[in-house]
C-alpha positions as CSV (number, residue, x, y, z in Angstrom):
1,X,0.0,0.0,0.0
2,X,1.0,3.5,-0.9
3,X,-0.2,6.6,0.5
4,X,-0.3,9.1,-2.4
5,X,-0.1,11.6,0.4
6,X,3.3,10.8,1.6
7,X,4.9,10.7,-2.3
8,X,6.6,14.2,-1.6
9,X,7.8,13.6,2.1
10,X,9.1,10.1,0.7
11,X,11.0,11.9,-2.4
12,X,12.7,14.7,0.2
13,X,13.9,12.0,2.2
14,X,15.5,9.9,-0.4
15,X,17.1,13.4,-1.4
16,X,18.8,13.3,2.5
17,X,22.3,12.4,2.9
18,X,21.4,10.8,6.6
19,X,25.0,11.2,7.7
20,X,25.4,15.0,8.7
21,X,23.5,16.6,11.5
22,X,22.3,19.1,9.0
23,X,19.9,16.3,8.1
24,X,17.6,16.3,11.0
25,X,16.6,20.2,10.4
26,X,15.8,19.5,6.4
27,X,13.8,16.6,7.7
28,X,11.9,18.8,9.9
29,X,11.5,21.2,7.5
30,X,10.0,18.3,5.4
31,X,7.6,17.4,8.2
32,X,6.2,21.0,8.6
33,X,6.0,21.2,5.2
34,X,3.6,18.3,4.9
35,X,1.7,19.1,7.7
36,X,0.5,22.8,6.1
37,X,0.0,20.7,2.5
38,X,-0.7,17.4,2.7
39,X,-2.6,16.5,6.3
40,X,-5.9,16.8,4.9
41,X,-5.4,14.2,2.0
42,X,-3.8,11.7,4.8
43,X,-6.6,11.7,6.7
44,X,-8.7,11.2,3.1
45,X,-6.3,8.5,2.4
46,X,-7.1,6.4,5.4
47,X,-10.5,7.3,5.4
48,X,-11.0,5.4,2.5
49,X,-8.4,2.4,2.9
50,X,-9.5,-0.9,1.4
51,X,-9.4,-3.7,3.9
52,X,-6.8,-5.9,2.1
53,X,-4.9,-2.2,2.5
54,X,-5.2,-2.4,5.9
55,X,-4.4,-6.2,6.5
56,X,-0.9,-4.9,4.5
57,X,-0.6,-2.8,7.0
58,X,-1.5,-4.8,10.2
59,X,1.2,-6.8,9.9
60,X,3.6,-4.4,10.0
61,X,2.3,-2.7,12.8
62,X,2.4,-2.8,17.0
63,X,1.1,-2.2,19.5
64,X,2.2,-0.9,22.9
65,X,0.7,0.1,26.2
66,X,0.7,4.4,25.3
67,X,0.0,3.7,21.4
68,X,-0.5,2.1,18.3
69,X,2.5,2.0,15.8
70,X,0.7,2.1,12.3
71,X,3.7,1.0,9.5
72,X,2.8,3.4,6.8
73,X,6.0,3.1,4.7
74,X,8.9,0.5,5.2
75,X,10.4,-0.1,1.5
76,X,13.9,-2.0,2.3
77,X,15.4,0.3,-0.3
78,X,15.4,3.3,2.0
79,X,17.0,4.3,4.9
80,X,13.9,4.9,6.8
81,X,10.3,3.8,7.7
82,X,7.3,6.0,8.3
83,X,5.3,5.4,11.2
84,X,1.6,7.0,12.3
85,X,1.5,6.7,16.2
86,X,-2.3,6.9,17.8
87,X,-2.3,7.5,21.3
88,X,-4.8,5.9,23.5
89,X,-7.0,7.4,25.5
90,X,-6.4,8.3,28.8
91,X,-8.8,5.2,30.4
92,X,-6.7,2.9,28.2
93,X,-3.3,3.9,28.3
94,X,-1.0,2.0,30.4
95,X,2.3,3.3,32.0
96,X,4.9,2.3,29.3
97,X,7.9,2.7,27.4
98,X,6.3,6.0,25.7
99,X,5.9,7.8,29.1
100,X,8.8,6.2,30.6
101,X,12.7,7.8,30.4
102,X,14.0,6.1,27.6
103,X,16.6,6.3,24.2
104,X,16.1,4.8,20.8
105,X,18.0,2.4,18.9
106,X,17.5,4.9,15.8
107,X,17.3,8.2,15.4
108,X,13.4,9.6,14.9
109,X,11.6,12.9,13.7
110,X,8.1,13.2,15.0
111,X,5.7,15.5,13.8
112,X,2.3,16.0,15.6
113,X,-0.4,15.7,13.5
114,X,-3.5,15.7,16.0
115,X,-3.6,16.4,20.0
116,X,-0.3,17.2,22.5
117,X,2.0,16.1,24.7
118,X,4.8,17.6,26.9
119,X,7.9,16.1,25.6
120,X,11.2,16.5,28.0
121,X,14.8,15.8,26.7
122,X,17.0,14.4,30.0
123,X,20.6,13.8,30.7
124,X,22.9,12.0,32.6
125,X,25.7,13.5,34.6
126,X,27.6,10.9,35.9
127,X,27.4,7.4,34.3
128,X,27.7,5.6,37.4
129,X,24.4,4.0,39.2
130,X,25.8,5.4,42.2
131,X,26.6,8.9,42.0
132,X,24.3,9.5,38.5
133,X,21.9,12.5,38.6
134,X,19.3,13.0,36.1
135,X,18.7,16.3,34.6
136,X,16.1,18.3,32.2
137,X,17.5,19.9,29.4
138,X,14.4,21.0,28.0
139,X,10.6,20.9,28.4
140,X,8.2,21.5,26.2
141,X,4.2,21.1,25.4
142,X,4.0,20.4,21.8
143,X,1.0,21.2,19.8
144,X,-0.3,20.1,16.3
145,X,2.4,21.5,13.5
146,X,5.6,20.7,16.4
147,X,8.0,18.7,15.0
148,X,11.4,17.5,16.9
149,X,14.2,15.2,16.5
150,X,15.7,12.5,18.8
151,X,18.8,11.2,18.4
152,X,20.2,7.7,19.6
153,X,22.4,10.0,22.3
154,X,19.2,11.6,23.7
155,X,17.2,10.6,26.7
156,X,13.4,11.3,26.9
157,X,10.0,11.0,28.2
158,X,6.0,12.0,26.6
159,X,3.4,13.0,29.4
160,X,0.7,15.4,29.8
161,X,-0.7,12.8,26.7
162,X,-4.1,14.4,25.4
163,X,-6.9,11.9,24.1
164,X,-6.6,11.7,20.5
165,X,-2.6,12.7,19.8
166,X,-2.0,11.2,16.7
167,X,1.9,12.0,15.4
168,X,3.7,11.4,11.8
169,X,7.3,9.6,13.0
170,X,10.3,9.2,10.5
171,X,12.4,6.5,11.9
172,X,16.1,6.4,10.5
173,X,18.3,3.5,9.9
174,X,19.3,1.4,13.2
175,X,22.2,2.1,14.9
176,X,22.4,-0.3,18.1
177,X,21.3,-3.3,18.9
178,X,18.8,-2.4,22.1
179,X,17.9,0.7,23.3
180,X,17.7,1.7,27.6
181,X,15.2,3.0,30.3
182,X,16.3,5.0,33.3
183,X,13.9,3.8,36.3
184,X,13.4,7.5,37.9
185,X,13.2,6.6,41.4
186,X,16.6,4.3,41.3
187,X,18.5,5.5,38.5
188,X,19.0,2.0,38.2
189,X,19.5,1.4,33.7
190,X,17.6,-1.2,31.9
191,X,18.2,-2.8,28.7
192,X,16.1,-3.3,26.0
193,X,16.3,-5.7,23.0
194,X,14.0,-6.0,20.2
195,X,13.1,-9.6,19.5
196,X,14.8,-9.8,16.2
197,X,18.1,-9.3,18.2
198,X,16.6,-12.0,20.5
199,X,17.5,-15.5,18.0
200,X,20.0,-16.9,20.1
201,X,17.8,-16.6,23.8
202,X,15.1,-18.6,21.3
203,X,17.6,-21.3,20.6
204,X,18.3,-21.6,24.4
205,X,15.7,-20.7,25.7
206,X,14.5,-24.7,26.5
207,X,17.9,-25.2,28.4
208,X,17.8,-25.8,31.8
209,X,19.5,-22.9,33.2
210,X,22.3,-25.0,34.6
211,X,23.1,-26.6,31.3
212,X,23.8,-22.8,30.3
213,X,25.6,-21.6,32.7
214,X,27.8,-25.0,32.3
215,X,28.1,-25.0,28.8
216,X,27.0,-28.8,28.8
C-alpha cells in the first residue's frame, strides 16, 4: 500500500544524505511542510483504505501500552520507515515505554499531527548508578504542526498525553542493537532488545538454566 499523500515527504527524504546533522533540520523542514499541504489528504487516504490495504498494513504494525504503531511506509530500499503513532485514550493507556525515560536504537523525527503532549529531553551527569543525577534539558508542550528530533544519544520522556494525539514519525536507519530505560526513582539502567536481536535466547531458551551456565 502507498499513501499518495506521503509521495513528496518520501521523495525529500531519499534526497537526505542521513550522515550529517544538517539532516535532522531539512527533515523537519520536510515534516512541517507536509503538515501545512498534505494532512488533509492523509486523513482522506485512510478514510478510504480498502481492507486488504489495511491487512498490509497490520502486519507491519504494534502495539504498545501508550499507542499504536501504524507502518505506513517501510520499503527495504530506503534508509527509513514511516510510522503513524495513535495515542490511546487516557482510560486505556498504560504506564509504558512511551511515558517512561527512555533512548532509541535509531534516530526519529516526530511531527504532531493531532492532539499534545509535553515532551522532556533528560541527561545523565555521571554514568555511574551510584553517583548518576538525572537532569532536564528541556521541556516543552507540543501542539499540532511541532516537530522534533531524537537522536540515539538523547534521553526522553511524553506525558501530559491528550486523548486523540495522533503524530507522523520518520524512523532512520538502526544504529544499536537495544535501546535503555532510566527507572526515575533508582536511576538503576535497563536494557532493552527488540526480538529480532533475541534469536540466540530462542535457541536456548528450552535449556535448563544450569546446562547454560555449564556450557554442557
Amino acid at each position: 500500500m502507498k499513501f499518495t499523500s506521503l509521495g513528496g515527504l518520501v521523495t525529500e527524504l531519499e534526497l537526505l544524505g542521513w550522515a550529517a546533522q544538517a539532516v535532522h533540520d531539512r527533515m523537519e523542514h520536510a515534516l512541517r511542510r507536509f503538515y501545512d499541504d498534505m494532512r488533509g489528504e492523509l486523513a482522506r487516504e485512510l478514510a478510504a483504505l480498502a481492507d486488504e490495504d489495511f491487512a498490509e498494513i497490520v502486519g507491519r504494525s504494534r502495539e504498545t501500552s501508550t499507542h499504536y504503531k501504524w507502518s505506513l511506509m517501510d520499503d527495504p530500499a530506503n534508509d527509513f520507515k514511516i510510522w503513524l503513532h495513535e495515542y490511546k485514550d487516557g482510560a486505556h493507556r498504560g504506564s509504558g515505554y512511551a511515558r517512561s525515560i527512555h533512548n532509541h536504537r535509531y534516530p526519529l523525527s516526530s511531527l504532531i499531527l493531532y492532539g499534545s503532549y509535553k515532551h522532556t529531553k533528560l541527561a545523565i551527569d555521571d554514568m555511574s548508578e551510584q553517583s548518576r543525577r538525572l537532569r532536564i534539558t528541556t521541556e516543552q508542550k507540543l501542539d499540532p504542526g511541532s516537530v522534533y528530533t531524537i537522536t540515539t544519544n538523547e534521553l526522553h520522556s511524553i506525558s501530559d498525553i491528550r486523548d486523540h494525539t495522533i503524530t507522523l514519525v520518520v524512523q532512520h536507519r538502526t544504529i544499536r542493537s537495544f535501546s535503555i530505560s532510566i527507572d526515575p526513582q533508582s536511576l538503576r539502567t535497563i536494557r532493552h532488545y527488540p526480538i529480532e536481536e533475541r534469536h540466540v535466547n530462542l535457541r536456548e531458551c528450552l535449556e535448563p538454566a544450569g546446562e547454560r551456565a555449564s556450557g554442557s
